[in-house]
Every structure is written in C-alpha cells, then in structure tokens.
N, C-alpha and C positions, 0 to 999 in steps of 0.2 A: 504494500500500500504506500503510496505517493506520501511526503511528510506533509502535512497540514500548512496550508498560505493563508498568507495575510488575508484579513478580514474582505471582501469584496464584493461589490452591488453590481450587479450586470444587467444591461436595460435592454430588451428585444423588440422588435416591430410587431405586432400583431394584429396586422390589417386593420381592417375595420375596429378591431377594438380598441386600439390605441396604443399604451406603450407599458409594456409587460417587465418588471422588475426582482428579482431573482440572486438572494444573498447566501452565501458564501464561506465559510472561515469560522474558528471557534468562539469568536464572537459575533457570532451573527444575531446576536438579539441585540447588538447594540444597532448594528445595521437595519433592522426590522424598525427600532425606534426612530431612524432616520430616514427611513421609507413613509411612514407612518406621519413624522412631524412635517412631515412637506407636501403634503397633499394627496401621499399613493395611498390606495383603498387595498386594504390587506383580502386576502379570498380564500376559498378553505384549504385549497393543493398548497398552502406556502409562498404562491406568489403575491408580487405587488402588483395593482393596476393603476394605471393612468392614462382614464377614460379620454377620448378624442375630445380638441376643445381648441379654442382659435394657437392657430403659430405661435402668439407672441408670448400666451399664459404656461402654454405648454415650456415654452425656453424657459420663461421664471420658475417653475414650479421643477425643472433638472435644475438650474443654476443652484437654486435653494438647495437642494438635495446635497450637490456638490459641495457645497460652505458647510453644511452641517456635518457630512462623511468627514469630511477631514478635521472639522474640528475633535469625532471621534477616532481619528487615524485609520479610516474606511477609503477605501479606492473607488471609483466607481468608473466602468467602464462600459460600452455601448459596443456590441455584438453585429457583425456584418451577416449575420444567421435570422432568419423567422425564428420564431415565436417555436419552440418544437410543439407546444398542446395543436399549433394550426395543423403541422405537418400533421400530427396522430391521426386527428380529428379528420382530417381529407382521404388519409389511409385508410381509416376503421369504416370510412363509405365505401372503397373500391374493393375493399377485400371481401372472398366470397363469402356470404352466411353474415352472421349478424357479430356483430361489433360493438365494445364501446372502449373509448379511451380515457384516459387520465393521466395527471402530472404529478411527480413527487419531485421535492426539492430535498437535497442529500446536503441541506446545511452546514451539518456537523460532520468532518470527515468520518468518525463513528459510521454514522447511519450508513456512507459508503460501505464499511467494512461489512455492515448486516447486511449489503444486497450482494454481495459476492456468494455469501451461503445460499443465495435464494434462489442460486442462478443453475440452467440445463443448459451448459453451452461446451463447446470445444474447440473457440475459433477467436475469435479477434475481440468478442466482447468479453468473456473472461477476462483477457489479458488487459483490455482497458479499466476496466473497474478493479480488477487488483492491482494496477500499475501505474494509471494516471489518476487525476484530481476529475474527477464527474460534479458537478454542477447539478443538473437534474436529470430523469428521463421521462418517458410517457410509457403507459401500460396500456396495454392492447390484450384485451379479454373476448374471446369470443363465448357462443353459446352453447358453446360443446364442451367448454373449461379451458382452452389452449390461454394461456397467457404467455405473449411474446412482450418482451423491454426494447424500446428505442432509444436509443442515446445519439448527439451529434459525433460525429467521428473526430477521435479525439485527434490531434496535433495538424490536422488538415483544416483548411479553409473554407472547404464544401463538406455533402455527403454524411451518411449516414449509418450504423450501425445498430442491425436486429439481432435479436438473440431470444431464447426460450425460458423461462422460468418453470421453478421446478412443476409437475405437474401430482395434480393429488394421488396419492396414495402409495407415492412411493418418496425413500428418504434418501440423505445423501446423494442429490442430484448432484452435486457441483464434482463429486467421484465419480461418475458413471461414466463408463466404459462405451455406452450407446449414446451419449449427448450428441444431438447434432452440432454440426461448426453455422457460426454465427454467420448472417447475410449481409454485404458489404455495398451501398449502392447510392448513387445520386437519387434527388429527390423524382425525377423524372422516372427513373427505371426501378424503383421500392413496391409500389404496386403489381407491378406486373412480375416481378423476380421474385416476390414473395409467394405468390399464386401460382407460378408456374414452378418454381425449382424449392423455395423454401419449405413452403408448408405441406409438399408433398415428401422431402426428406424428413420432415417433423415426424409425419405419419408413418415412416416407416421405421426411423428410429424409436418410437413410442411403442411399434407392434412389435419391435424386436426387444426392449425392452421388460415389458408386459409377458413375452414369451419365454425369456430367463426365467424371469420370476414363481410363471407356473410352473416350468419344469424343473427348476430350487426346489420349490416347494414340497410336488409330488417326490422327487429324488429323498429330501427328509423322509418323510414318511415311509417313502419304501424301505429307506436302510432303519430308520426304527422297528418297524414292523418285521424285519430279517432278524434282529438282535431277539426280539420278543419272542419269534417262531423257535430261534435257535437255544431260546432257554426252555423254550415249553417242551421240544422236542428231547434235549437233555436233561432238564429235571434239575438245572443245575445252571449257578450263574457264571457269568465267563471266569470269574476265579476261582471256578470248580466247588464252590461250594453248592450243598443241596438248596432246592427251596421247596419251600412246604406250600399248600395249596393257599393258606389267608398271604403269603408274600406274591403267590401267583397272582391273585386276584388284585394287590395293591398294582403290583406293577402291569398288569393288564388296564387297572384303570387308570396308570400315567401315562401309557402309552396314544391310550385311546385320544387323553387330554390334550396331550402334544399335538396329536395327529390332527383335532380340532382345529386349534389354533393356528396350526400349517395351511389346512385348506382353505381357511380364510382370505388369502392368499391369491386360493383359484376363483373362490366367490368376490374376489374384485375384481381381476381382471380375466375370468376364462369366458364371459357373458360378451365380453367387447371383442378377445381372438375369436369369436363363433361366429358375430356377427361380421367381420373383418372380412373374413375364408368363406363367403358366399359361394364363388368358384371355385372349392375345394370338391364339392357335389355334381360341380358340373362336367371336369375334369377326370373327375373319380367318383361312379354312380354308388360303388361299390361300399363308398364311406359315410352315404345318406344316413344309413341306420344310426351307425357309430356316431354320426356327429349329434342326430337327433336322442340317442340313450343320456350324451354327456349333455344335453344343455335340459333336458327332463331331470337329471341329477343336479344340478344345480339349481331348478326348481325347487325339487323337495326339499333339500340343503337349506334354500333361503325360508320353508316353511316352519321347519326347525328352530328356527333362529326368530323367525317371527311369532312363533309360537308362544305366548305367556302362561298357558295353565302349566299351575303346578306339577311336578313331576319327577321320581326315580331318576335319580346317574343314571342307571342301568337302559330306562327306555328311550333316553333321551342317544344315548351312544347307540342304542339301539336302531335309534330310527337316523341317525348321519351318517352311521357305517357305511350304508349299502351306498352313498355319493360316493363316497370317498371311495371306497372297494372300485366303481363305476372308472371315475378317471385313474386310478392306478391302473387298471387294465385298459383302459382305449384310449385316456389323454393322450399317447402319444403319438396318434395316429393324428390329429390336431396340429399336437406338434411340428411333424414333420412337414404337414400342408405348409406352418409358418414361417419355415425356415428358408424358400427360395428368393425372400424379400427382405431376409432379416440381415444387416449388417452383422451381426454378432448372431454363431451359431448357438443356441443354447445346451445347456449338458447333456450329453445322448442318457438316452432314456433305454432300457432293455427290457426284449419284449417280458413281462409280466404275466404270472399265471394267475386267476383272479384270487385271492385271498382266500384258506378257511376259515372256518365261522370262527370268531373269539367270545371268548366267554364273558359275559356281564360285567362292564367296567363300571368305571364311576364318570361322570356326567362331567362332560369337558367344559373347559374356563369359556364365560361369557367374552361374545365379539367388543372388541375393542374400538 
C-alpha cells in the first residue's frame, strides 16, 4: 500500500451537475470542513457538490475554498477527468441486464487497504489498489449479484480500470486461483469490452470456481465417509484400537454432521452449475436422468433444511443422507460437463459406488 499524502481536495466536472469535490488524506475531515464552509453541499457517497450557478459565483465560491485549504495546509486540485459517478452511471445503462451504480470515496488510506480484501481480481486492479493512492471508485451491481469496481486508471491521463468484487458465498477472493484479470479500456470502448470479453470471462471464471468448490466438497465427504466404512469394516480405529458399538454410533453421528455441513457447499452453488450445463443434455441425452436425480436431490436437501418441526438427529440424517449419497454417486458426471469451460480443472473425482446404508446418527449442525 502506497504511504498516505498530504491532505487533498480534488474538484471534477460533472456535467450538468456542476462541480463535484472529493477529499483525500488523513485529514480529511478537516478538508470536509472546508468543502462545507464554502458553499459545497456534502451528499451521502462522500462527495462534495457545487450545484451549476452563474461563472462569476462559481470562481468565488473555489477561490474561497482555496484560502480556506491552505489556511488548513489542504491542497486543492482540479482533475482533467469526469466526474467517475457520470462515467458508472452511463455504463450501468449500456451494460446488459439491469444495473445500478454508486460512488465510495477511500478518504482515509485505511479504507483503501479494506477494499483490497474485497477484491476478485488478477490483473491490473489488484495491483492498483494495493500499490497506488485510489481517490474513489464507483460500484456496479447488477441483478444477478455481479458486483464489478471502476477506478480511473491510475498514473495515466485517460482510461479506465474494471475489476470484480468478491462474489457471495464464497471467501478469500482476493487468493483465488480463478479471479479473473481486470479490464483495461478508454471510456469509448468500457461498454462494449465489458459485454463482449469481460463479463463473459467473469462467467466462466465464477463456473469454474463454483465447480472447485462442489467437487472440494463432495471429495471431503467421500474421504470421511472411507475412514468411517474402514472403521466399521475393522471394528477398530486407525490406531488399532477396538470400538464398541455406543463409540460407533458417536462417531457415525460426526460423520454424518460433517458431511452436512460439506454439502452445504453443493446446496449453494450445485443449483447454479445445473442450470449453467443446459447443453450438457443436449450433447449427452444419456445424462438427462442423472442431471435430473441431482437437482430433485437438492430439492429435498433444501426441504430438510426448511423444514422447522421438531425432530430426532436420527430422522433428520435420515432424510439428507439419500442427497448427499445422490451427488457422491452422479455429481461427477456434472462435473465433468463443467470442466470444458473451466479455466481451472477441479479435483478428479473417482467413479463412486453408491454408499451403504449407515446406521442412525445424530442430526447435523444447522446451515450457517
């Protein structure tokens, strides 16, 4: 992270709205108080406004601004850049599907440092937000959850830099192996570079991602489920000692617990790879059945889970096993569908014989 600059008020064009002001520095609230005593109208994103109004009020009302900065040791400088909320705002129209945008101002170099963690990138935005001084950006939300960050491009004159933020449900974006690389573009070519090449890399980096995930997941549970078979079969736990049937049954019911909690995993994202792999059926008629058993499994799974009457560990494991049992044997035929578009191939998965029955556990840890 860039070391923290002098305090500083930066003023931008913003059309029709008049002149948009944007502080800076670890004293930025003294700067906020000389935005404020000179006639800029504070707004809820952080910035200052200074509504259109004849030439001449407009010069007094910066001149003033300027006497006052410096009286607090404030710089103030005026930007050969728009407004970035216009740029978003014009983008969040062309882009396909529904959009809205917004501004955040990274005041306090701190608050930079929070958006580094927040970030899905592998490209050039990364490397600006941990490495230069960021000012503000604009957020771009669409209706499906994509949230992409714009920033002006740092050490250049023109142009612009997109990037991804983290998306839900999964952690440690800013380490991810699948992050796409950020989009680099004048304002003339953002729209259209974003729709044609970004946000369809987005969408494949998320399915490949989303695709790790399931197959982690199931992968846990198969090697639990081995260890479990391989003590029941022996009578005995891996350091040879015996176990008695009340130690069978505890550890039957942690396994089970585990196993819960892993599959939660596929009940986020195995509904979105189904719906993804449309042409998985068309391709392969042969996988119709299979794809339709796993997403009936994940029905009932989510019934379970919505379910509130009271009720037995026992019935409760009872009634998730048969999902779970479901994608340990055919998730992986899914898998494979996912894998010819996935940057990152996920863990191979071997083929799997369906589980036998287990014996009555105890009722796995509620969804988080």
């Amino acid at each position: 992270m860039p070391a923290p600059s002098a305090t500083q008020i930066v003023l931008f064009s913003s059309g029709d709205t008049g002149t948009v002001a944007a502080a800076h520095g670890e004293q930025y609230d003294l700067a906020h108080r000389a935005l404020e005593s000179s006639g800029f109208e504070r707004r809820a994103n952080g910035t200052y406004l200074l509504p259109p109004s004849p030439a001449g009020e407009a010069r007094t009302t910066v001149k003033n601004l300027i006497r006052t900065a410096e009286l607090l040791q404030i710089t103030v400088a005026t930007s050969s850049r728009r407004y970035l909320g216009d740029i978003a705002d014009s983008l969040a129209e062309q882009l396909p599907g529904t959009w809205e945008a917004s501004v955040s101002v990274y005041s306090h170099p701190v608050w930079q440092e929070d958006l580094a963690a927040c970030l899905w990138d592998s490209g050039e935005l990364m490397n600006a937000v941990t490495a230069e001084r960021i000012l503000y950006g604009a957020t771009l939300v669409s209706s499906e959850g994509i949230e992409l960050l714009l920033i002006d491009r740092p050490g250049h004159p023109a142009g612009y830099v997109v990037g991804a933020l983290s998306f839900a449900g999964f952690d440690n974006s800013h380490e991810d192996a699948c992050a796409p690389d950020s989009f680099v573009a004048e304002e003339s070519d953002l729209a259209a570079g974003l729709t044609e090449r970004f946000l369809p890399a987005y969408q494949q980096a998320l399915r490949a991602r989303r695709t790790i995930h399931v197959a982690s997941a199931l992968d846990r549970i198969r090697t639990r489920y081995r260890a479990w078979e391989a003590m029941v079969a022996s009578t005995r736990y891996s350091n040879a000692t015996p176990v008695d049937i009340d130690a069978l049954g505890v550890r039957t019911e942690e396994f089970l617990n585990s196993a819960w909690r892993d599959f939660l995993t596929v009940l986020d994202h195995g509904p979105t790879l189904l719906e993804q792999y449309p042409h998985a059926t068309t391709r392969h008629p042969e996988n119709a059945g299979t794809l339709a058993r796993l997403s009936a499994a994940l029905t009932d799974a989510e019934a379970v889970l919505a379910d509130t009457t009271p009720r037995a560990r026992h019935e409760l494991n009872a009634r998730m096993w048969p999902a779970i049992e479901t994608w340990l044997t055919h998730g992986e035929q899914l898998l494979l569908q996912a894998q010819p578009t996935a940057p990152a191939a996920p863990p191979a998965l071997p083929l799997y014989q369906p589980p036998r029955e287990l014996p009555q556990g105890g009722r796995p840890a509620h969804r988080r």
